[in-house]
N, C-alpha and C positions, 0 to 999 in steps of 0.2 A: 504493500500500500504506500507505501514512504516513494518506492521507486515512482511509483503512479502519480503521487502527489507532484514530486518534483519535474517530472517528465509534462505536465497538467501545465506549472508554473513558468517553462521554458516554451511551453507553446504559448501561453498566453503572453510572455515577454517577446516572443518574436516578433506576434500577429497582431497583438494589442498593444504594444507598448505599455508593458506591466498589468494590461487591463485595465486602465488606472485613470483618475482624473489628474492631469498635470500641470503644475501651476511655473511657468517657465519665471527668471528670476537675471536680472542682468550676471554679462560675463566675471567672470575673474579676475584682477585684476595683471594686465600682460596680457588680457583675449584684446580679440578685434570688440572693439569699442561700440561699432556701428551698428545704425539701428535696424531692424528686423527693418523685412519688408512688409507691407500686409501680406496676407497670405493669399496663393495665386489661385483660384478656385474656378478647372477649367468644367463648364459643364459637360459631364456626359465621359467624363474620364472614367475608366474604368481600366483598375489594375489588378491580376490575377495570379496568384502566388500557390506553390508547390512544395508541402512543408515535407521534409524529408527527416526520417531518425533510424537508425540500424540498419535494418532491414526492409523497412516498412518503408517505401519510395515509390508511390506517394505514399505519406500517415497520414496527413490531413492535405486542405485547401483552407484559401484565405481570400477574399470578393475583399476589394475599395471602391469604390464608386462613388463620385460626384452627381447626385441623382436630379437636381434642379435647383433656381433660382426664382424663387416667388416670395408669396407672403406667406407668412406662418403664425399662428396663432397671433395675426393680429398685429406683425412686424415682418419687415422687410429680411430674409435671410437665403441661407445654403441648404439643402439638405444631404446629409453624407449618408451614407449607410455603406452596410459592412456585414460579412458572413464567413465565419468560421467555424469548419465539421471537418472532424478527424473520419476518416473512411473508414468502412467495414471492419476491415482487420485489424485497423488501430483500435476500432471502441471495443471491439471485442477481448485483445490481449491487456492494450495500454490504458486508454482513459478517454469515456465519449465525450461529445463536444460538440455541439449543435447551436449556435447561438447567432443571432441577428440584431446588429446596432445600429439606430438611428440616430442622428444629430442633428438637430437645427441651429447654425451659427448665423454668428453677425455677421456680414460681409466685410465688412471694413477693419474689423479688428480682430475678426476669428475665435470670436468669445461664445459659444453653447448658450443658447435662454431655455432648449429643451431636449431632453433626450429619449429615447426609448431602449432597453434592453430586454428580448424576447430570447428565454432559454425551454431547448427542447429535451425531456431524456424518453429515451426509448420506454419505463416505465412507469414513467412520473407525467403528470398533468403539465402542460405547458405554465412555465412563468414567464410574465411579462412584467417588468419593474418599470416605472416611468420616471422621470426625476427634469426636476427644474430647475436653471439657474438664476439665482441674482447678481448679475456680472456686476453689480457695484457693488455688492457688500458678500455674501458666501454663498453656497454650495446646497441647494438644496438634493440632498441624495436619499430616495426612496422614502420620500418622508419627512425625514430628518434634518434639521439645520444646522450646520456644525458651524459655530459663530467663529471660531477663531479661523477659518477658512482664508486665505487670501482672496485680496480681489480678481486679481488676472486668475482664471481655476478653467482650466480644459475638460474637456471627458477626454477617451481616449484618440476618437474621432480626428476631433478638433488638436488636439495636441499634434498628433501627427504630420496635420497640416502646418502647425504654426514652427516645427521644429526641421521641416523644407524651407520658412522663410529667413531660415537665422541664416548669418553669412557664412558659418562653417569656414571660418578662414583656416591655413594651415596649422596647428600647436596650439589653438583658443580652446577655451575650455568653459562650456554652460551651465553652472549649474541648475538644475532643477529638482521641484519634488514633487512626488508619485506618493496617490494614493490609491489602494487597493481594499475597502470597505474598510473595517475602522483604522487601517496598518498606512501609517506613511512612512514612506523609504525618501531619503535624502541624497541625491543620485547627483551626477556630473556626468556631461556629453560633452567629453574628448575629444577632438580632431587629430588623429592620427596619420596620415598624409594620404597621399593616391594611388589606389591600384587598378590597374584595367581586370572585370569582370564579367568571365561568360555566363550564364544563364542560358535555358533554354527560346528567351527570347531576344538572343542577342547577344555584343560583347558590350559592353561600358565602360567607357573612363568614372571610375568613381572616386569619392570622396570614402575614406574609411574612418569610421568615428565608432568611440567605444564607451559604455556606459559604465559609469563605474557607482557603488551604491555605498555610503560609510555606515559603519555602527552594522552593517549585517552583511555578516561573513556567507553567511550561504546565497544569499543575492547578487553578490560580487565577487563570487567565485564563478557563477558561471558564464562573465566575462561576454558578456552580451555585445556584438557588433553590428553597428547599420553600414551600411555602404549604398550613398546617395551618387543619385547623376553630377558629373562636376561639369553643370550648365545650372540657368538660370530655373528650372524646373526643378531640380534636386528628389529626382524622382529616387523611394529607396528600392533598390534591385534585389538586395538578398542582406536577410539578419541572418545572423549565428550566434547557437549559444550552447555551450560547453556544456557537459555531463560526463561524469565519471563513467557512465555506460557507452556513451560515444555524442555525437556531435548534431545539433541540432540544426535543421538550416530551412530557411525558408526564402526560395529565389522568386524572383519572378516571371512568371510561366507567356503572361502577353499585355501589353500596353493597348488599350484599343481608347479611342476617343472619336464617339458619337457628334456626328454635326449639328448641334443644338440649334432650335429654330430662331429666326432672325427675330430681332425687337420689332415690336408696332410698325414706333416711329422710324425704325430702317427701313423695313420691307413696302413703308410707303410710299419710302422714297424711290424705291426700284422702280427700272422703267419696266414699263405691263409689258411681259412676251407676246409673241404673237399666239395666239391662241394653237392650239393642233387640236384635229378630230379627234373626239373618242373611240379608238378599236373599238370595234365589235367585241364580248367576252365571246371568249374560245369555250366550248361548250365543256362541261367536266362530265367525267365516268360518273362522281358522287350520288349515290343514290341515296343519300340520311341527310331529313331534314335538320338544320342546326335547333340543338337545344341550346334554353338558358343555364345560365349557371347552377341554378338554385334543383335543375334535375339532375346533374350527372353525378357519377356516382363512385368520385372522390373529392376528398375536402382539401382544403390549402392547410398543405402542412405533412399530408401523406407521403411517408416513405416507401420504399419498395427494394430491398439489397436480393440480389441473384447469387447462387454460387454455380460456377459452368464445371462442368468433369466431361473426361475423354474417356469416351469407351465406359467400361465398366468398373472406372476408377473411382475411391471414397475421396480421396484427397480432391480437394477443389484447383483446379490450374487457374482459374479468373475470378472475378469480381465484377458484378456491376451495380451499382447504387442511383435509384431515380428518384426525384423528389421532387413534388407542387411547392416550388418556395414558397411565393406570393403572386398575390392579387394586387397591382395598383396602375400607375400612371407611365408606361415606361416608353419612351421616343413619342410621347405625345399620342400616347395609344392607350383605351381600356384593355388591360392584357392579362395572363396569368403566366410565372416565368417558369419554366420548368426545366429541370437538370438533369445529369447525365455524369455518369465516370466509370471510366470500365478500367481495370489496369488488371494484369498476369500477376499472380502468385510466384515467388520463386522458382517453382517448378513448373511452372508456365511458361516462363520467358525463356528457359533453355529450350521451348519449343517455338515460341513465338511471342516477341514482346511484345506488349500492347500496353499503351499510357493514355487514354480517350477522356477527355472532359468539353461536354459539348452544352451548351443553353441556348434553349427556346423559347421564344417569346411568342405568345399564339394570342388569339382574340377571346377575350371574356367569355364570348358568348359562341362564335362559332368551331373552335378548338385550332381553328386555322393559322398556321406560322407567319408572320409578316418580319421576321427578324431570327436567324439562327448564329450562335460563334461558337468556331470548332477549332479544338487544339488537337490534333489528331496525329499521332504517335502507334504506327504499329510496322514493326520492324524492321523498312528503309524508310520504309512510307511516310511524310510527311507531311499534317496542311496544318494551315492557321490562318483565320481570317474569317468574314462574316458572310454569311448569304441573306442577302434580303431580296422578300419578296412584296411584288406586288402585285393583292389578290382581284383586284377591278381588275387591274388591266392585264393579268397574265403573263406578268415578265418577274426573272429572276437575278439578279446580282450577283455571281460568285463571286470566289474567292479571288480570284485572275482578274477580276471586273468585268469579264465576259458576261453580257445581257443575254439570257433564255429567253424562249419564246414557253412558257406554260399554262397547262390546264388551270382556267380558274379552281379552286377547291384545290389544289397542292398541297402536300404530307410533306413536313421531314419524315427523319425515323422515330424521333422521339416522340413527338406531337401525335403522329399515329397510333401507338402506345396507348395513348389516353384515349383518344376519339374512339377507337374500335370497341372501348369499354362501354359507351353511349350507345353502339349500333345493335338491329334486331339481329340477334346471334339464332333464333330458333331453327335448326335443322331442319330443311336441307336449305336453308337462307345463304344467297349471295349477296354478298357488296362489292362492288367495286368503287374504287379511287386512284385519282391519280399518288404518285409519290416519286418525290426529286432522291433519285439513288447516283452516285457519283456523275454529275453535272446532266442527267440528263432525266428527262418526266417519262416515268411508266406506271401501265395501270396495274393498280394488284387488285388481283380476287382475292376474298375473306369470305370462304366457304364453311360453312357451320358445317361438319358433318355430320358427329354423333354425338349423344349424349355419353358419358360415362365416367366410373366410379376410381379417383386415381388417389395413389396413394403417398402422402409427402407431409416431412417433419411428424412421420408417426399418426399419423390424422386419415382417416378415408372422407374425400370429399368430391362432393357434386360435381362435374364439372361439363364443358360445353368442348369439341376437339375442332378448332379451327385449322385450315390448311390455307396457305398464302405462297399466293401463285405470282409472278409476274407474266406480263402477256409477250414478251421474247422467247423467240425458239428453242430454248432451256430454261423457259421460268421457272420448272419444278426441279431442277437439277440437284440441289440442296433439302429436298425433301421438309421443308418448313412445317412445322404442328406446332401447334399453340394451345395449352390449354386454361382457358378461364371458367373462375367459379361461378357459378348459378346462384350464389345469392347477390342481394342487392347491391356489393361493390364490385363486382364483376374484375378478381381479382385474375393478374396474370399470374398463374401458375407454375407453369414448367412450356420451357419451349425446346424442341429437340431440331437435328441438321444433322447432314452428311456431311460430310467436310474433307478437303483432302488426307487430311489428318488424321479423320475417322470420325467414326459418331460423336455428336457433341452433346449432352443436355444440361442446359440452366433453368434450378428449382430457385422458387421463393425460399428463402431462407428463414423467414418468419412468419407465421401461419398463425392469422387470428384465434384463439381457443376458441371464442364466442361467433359462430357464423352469423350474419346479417341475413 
């Protein structure tokens, strides 16, 4: 447990910056003297991080994003959010971790007036803590006012932000302090010089800076490093942070920034395009009416972890973990965002390594993708980069910026996933859909065929045997079966394939006791 603990605390020092509210505090004297800048808040930034420990590569993920600029309760601010989950095999050996941070700052000064922390555990009720601040006088935290608070007080959001604005000049040294619920730590952020850093999204000239913590030895033992871009963005690429078990790190995986819509008064100033026709919609396979949200038949917040085996193997060779984040406002769309991570086991990657973290952004109400970004890692293989779709007018964005020409009604993979949960599965029911499979639109049948009784996690349970075909001259080549439950959540089961490899099957790995 101790190991747990500490392993817990190093992930939250990477990803969270101590998890802490941070109250930043002028240099030392001998630092650069000069004053912050405000802090540079690009909308639509989004940075994604690959927390790596022993064995476990990935153990977790780490979401930044700059989610918009409005009004917020009532004042003019930022809004940040933030998502940090340890994967399958981390929560299972090491320590779970499922938690979602908002922040609403000031713009001008990067001070939080509100924040929100939502924690999930696999068997615990969701918490959500909310906390407000008084940037003139203290810290209201879950409640609580703790008066002796300084005025400048970060969350950890915001902190983050405001510690890309400091000049980080060569050999300065900042000190600040970090609070972690009632525990404050008295830290200093070192500038230690420059090193160039690869990552998987890239090499960087960075700045390397080291945190150093007094009066607690086990905090400053594990000798925690950021390494920022050394440009005027001071983007941080990769933390590390010591353990006697081995090395913690968390790089980062892809830098993507979303083109936030123009102001008002700019876009009024734009001269009016010339108009173009509307395309015709290109007519879709899609035979299912869209439902509302309030009928399908998973909620925001639902997990779904797979484990894959080869053959008639116990050991699992992969992983895949799918999850309904959330529900809100994303690229100026009512959306819901949905996840994805697949990566090999040990014993998987000497057959085939696979690294896959991909997000979906679909429509509220029609389950339809208008926005997908893929890091996609399987054995030479590499992509990165966004596809976006647009479902009026049936064109596609990849990754290259090559325009598709596609069926209205277009599936990713993952978005399909969910939808086919909504669809009339009754035997001998077909559907058809289109769905965008490496850059190009083909239809699949979702053939219900039989009913039957299968057996998983020790449970005999109901279920529906789908077969999924594509309409090229080896669609069934892979022999696809899918089976979902008959009760109300219309869970993914177990799906099986051919493979060159050999037979493949991925079970749910967690099997509700209580059927719906």
């Amino acid at each position: 447990m101790q190991r747990r603990g500490r392993l817990l605390s190093a992930l939250i020092i990477l990803c969270c910056l101590c998890a802490a509210a941070v109250r930043a505090q002028q240099p030392n004297a001998g630092a650069d003297t000069a004053p912050t800048r405000p802090p540079a808040y690009q909308v639509g930034e989004k940075l994604t991080y690959s927390v790596s420990f022993s064995t476990f590569a990935p153990a977790a993920y780490v979401e930044l994003f700059v989610a918009g600029r409005a009004t917020y309760f009532n004042r003019a601010g930022i809004e940040l959010r933030a998502h940090v989950a340890t994967v399958e095999a981390a929560r299972a050996t090491l320590y779970s971790i499922n938690n979602d941070y908002v922040a609403y700052v000031d713009p001008s000064t990067g001070l939080p007036f509100h924040t929100q922390l939502t924690k999930r555990a696999p068997d615990a009720p969701t918490s959500v803590t909310s906390g407000s601040f008084d940037t003139d006088t203290s810290l209201l935290n879950a409640g609580v006012t703790s008066e002796d608070s300084a005025p400048a007080t970060f969350d950890l959001l915001a902190a983050l932000f405001y510690l890309r604005s400091l000049p980080l000049a060569p050999g300065a040294t900042y000190p600040f302090s970090a609070q972690n619920g009632p525990t404050q730590y008295q830290a200093e952020l070192r500038v230690l010089g420059r090193e160039t850093v690869k990552t998987s999204a890239g090499s960087f000239n960075a700045i390397v800076a080291q945190v150093r913590v007094a009066k607690d030895a086990a905090a400053n033992n594990l000798r925690t490093r950021i390494y920022f871009t050394d440009d005027e963005r001071h983007v941080p690429v990769l933390f590390s942070v010591r353990l006697p078990a081995g090395e913690v790190r968390a790089e980062l995986a892809s830098a993507d920034v979303a083109e936030p819509p123009l102001p008002a008064a700019i876009a009024e100033a734009q001269p009016t395009p010339t108009p173009r026709p509307t395309p015709t919609p290109k007519p879709t396979p899609r035979e299912i009416a869209p439902k509302p949200l309030a009928d399908l038949p998973f909620k925001i917040g639902e997990q779904l972890s797979f484990n894959f085996y080869l053959g008639a193997a116990t050991q699992p060779v992969g992983t895949a973990n799918f999850q309904v984040r959330q529900r809100g406002k994303f690229f100026n769309r009512d959306g819901i965002l949905l996840s994805a991570v697949l990566f090999t086991t040990p014993a998987g990657q000497r057959l085939f390594p696979v690294s896959d973290k991909i997000d979906a952004y679909v429509d509220a109400t029609t389950l339809l993708p208008y926005r997908t970004e893929l890091q996609v890692q399987e054995g030479n293989h590499r992509v990165q980069g966004v596809v976006t779709i647009d479902q009026e007018r049936g064109t596609a964005v990849v990754t290259d910026g090559k325009s598709l020409e596609i069926p209205v009604g277009t599936y990713d993979w993952v978005s399909i996933l969910y939808a086919l949960r909504s669809f009339d599965l009754t035997p001998p029911k077909r559907n058809a859909l289109s769905l965008l499979i490496n850059k190009q639109p083909r239809t699949l049948f979702i053939t219900a065929n039989k009913r039957e009784t299968i057996e998983l996690g020790g449970q005999r349970i109901p279920a529906v045997q789908l077969s999924l075909v594509t309409d090229d001259a080896q669609g069934d080549r892979l022999a696809l079966r899918l089976w979902v439950s008959l009760d109300r959540r219309r869970l993914p089961l177990r799906i099986t394939a051919t493979t060159p490899i050999g037979p493949v099957r991925a079970d749910l790995s967690i099997i509700p006791l209580t059927q719906q």
